[in-house]
N, C-alpha and C positions, 0 to 999 in steps of 0.2 A: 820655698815650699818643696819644690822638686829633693833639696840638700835633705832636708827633713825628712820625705818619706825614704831617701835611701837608705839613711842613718837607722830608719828603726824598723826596716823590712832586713837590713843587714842585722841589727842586735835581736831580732825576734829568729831567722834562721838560724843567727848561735846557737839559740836557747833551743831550739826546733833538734838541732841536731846534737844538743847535751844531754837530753834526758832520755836516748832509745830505751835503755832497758835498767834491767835490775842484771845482774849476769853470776851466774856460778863461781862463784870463788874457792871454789875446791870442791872435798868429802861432805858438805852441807850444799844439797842437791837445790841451790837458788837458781831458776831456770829463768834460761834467758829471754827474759817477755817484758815483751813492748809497750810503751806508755798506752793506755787502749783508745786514750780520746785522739792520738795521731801521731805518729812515730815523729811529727814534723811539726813545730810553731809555726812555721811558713800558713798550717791551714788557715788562721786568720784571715790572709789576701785570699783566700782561694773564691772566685765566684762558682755561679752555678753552671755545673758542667766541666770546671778547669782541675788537670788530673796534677797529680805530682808521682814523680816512681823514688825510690831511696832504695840502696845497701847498705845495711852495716854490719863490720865485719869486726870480731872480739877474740881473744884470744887471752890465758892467762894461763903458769902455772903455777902448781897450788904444790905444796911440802912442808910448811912447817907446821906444826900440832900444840895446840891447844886444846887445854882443859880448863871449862871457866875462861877469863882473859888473859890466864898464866902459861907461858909460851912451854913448852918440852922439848928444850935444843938437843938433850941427847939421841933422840929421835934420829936426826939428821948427822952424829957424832956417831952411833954406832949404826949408818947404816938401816936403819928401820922405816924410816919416815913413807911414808905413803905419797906416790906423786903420779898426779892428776895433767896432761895436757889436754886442754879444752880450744878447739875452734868454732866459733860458729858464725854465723852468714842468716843477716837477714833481711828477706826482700821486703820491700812494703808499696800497697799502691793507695797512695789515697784520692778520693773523687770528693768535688765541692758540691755541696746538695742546691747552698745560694750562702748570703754571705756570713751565714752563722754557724752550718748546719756541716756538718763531712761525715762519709763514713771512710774506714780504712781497713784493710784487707793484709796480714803478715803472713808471710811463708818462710818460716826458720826453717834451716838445715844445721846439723852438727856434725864434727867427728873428731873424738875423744879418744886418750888412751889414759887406762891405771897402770902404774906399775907398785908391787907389793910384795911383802914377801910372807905374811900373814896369811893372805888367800891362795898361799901354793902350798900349804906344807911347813911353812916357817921355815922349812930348808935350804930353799935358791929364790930368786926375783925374779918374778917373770913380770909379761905384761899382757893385759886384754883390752880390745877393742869394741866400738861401737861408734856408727853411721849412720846418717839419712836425715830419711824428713825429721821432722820436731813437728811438736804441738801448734797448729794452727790461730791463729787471733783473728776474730773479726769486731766489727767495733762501729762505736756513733759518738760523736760528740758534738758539742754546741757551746757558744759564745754566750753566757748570760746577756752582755751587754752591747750595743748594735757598736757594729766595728767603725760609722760613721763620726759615732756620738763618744766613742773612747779609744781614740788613735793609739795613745799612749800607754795604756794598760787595759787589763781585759781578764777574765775569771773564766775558764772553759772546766763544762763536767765532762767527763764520759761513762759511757757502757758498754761493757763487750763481751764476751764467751770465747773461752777456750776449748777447742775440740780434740779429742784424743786423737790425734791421727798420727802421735809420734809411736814408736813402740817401744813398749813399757819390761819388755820381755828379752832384750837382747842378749843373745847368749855368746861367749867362744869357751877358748879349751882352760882350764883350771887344771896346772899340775900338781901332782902329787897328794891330791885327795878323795881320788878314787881306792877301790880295795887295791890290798898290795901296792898301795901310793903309785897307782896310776893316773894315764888324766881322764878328767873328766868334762864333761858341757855342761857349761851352769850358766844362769843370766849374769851376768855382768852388774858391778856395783850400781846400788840407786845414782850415786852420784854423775854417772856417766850414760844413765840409760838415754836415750834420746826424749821420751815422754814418760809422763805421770799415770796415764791411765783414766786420767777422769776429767768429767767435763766442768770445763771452771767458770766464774763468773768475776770477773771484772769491774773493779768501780775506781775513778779517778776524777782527779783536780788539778788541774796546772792554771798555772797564773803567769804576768808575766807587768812588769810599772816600770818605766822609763822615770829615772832618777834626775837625769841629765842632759846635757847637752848627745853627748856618748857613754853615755853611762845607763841601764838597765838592769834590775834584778830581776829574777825566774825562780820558780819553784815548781814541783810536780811531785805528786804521791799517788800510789795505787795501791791496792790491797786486791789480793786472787784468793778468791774462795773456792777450796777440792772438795765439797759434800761428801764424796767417795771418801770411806773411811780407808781400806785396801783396795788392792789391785789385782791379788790373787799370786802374783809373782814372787816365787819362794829365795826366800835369801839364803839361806843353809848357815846362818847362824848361828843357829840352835846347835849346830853340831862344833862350835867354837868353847858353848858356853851354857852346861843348863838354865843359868839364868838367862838367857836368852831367848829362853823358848816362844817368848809374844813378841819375839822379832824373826819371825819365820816365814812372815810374808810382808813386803812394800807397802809401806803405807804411803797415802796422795796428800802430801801438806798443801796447807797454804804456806802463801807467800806474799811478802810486804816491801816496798822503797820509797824512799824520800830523797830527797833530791832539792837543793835553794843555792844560790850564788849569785856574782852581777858578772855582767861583760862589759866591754867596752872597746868600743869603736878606734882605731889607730888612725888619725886625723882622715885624711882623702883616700886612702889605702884601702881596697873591699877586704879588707883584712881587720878580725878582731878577738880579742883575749878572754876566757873564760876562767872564772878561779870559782868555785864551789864544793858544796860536801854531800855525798851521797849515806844514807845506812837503809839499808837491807838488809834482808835474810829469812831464815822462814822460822816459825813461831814453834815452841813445844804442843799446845795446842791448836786444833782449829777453832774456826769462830762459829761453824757449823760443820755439827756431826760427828761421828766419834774421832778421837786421835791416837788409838789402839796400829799396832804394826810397827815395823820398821821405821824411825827417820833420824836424821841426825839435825837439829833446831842449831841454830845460829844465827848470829849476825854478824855486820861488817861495818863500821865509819870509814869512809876515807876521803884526802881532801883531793879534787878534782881539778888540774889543770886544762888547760887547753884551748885550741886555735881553730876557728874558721873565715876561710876564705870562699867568698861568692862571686861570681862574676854572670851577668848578664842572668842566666833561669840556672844554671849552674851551682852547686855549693859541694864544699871539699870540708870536712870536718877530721879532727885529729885530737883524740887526750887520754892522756894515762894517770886514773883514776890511782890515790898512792893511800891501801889502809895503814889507819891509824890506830884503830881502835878493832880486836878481832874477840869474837865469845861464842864461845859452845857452853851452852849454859846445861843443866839435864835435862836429860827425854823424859819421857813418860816411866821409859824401863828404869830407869837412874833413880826417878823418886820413888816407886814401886816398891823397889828393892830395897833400898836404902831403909823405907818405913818398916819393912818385912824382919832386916835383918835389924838393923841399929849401926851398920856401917857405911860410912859416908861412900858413894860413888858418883860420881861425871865422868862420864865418857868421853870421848876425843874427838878432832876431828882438823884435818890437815884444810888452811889455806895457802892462798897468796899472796905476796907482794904488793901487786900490783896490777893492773890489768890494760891492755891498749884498744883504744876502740878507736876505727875507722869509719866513715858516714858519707857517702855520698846520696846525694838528692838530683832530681833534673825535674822543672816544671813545662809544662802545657798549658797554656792561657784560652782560653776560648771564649773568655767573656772579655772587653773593657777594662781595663785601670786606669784608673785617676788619676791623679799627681798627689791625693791628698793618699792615697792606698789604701780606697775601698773599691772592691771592685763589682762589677754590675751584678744584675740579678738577685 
């Protein structure tokens, strides 16, 4: 019995620590936010009162362009390509309500750099920055089915809000597009702003079925609703492109991920392997409210490797999500125009490769565990 709850209190922290977010993968502003029913599968064991704290730490760069799913190497051949370094950092506290019930508390930070040569003048490459908090997540979630009575598998919803606390506004210096191609202060690319500006709403499902001995599959999707149609934050694109002109301020997308794979335990070893596929990205549309302004819509497939090891209340997570599948499908502006004129357009937009995510967890027990891995309260 004792074999058994380790085997699947270790395949549920994999799974815990595979699905933190959905993450930025370039110039298509996918922000990085946390599963909302609990950055951690661990909350299953958690009784009432017993806390868990997490990091995770993400990093990717974004450079090559697409249009549609059709890549544009020249892009990066002559010199053009748009690149994106993104880091971010995200703390998470979650507290056990009792043994069904957690809420969770995220405090993202970022700090991004563009480098371009478009937003200087189309002259020289420069680069702008952007810092700080990010958009806050608070959150609840809950076990449809009692953790006693389904050791093995188990259906969690959740619900949470996003609070604007990042800023939506960040500015530095923009060469050569001032008068007499001086610089100037403008906010900085949506892609790299810290936040969105609006207050979002959160809805989510993760699951998780023990196939095997050591074998378990996971799955998790959430969907972020930004009612906020804009944000008020002026992009100066208009001055790129008169068709442009109804992208002259930020607009607040939603945003969507999915997430499925199995893990599996390496015999006696707190040590075990994850292989799954994530797709995100954010929608040409919202699902409420207008979806007039500024955005660049995409998504992303990629197939999800990766290793965690646990020891004692301890867990070390590690994987580098590899896309497969990359689309900038058209905005709003793309189909607009396109019907206005009779000429076909999609606009662009730079990902990456790849992405590495780091995940550590540390628990606090203050209730009882069992052998069977429910724990009190």
């Amino acid at each position: 019995m004792k074999h058994l709850y380790t085997s699947l209190l270790l395949g549920c922290a994999l799974f815990a620590l595979s699905f933190p977010s959905a993450d930025a993968q370039g110039c298509v502003a996918i922000r990085h936010f946390s599963s909302c029913s609990s950055n951690n599968f661990h909350a299953q064991f958690l009784g009432g009162g017993d806390w868990q704290f997490g990091m995770n730490y993400r990093y990717f760069k974004s450079f090559r362009h697409f249009r549609g799913t059709h890549e544009e190497p020249d892009r990066v051949a002559n010199n053009t390509e748009v690149v994106n370094h993104a880091h971010a950092w995200d703390f998470n506290i979650t507290l056990g309500i009792n043994r069904r019930a957690f809420a969770n508390l995220t405090l993202p930070f970022v700090a991004n750099t563009r480098s371009s040569l478009y937003e200087h003048g189309r002259s020289e490459r420069n680069t702008t920055y952007s810092r700080g908090l990010a958009d806050v997540r608070i959150s609840m979630g809950y076990w449809l089915f009692a953790p006693e009575k389904s050791p093995n598998g188990n259906l969690a919803l959740g619900l949470g809000v996003k609070l604007p606390t990042g800023d939506f506004a960040a500015s530095d210096i923009f060469y050569n597009v001032g008068p007499d191609e001086t610089p100037q202060v403008r906010p900085v690319d949506q892609s790299i702003q810290p936040g969105d500006g609006g207050f979002g709403l959160a809805l989510d499902v993760q699951f998780f079925q023990r196939l095997g001995q050591s074998l378990y599959a996971y799955g998790n999707a959430f969907y972020l609703s930004n009612p906020r149609e804009t944000n008020g934050t002026r992009t100066f694109r208009e001055t790129l492109s008169p068709i442009l002109v109804n992208e002259a301020v930020m607009s607040v997308p939603d945003q969507f991920g999915l997430r499925a794979g199995v893990s599996y335990a390496m015999g006696n070893l707190p040590l075990e392997a994850l292989l799954g596929v994530r797709y995100e990205g954010v929608p040409v549309e919202d699902l409420i409210g207008g979806s007039q302004g500024f955005r660049r819509p995409g998504s992303v497939l990629s197939v999800e490797p990766g290793v965690n090891y646990m020891k004692n209340n301890f867990s070390l997570f590690f994987s580098v999500p590899l896309a497969m599948r990359r689309n900038r499908p058209q905005s709003v502006t793309d189909l607009e125009t396109e019907k206005e004129t009779g000429q076909p357009r999609n606009g662009d937009a730079a990902f990456a490769d790849y992405l590495i995510n780091v995940g550590l967890t540390y628990r606090i027990n203050r209730s009882p565990i069992r052998l069977d891995g429910i724990n009190g309260n």
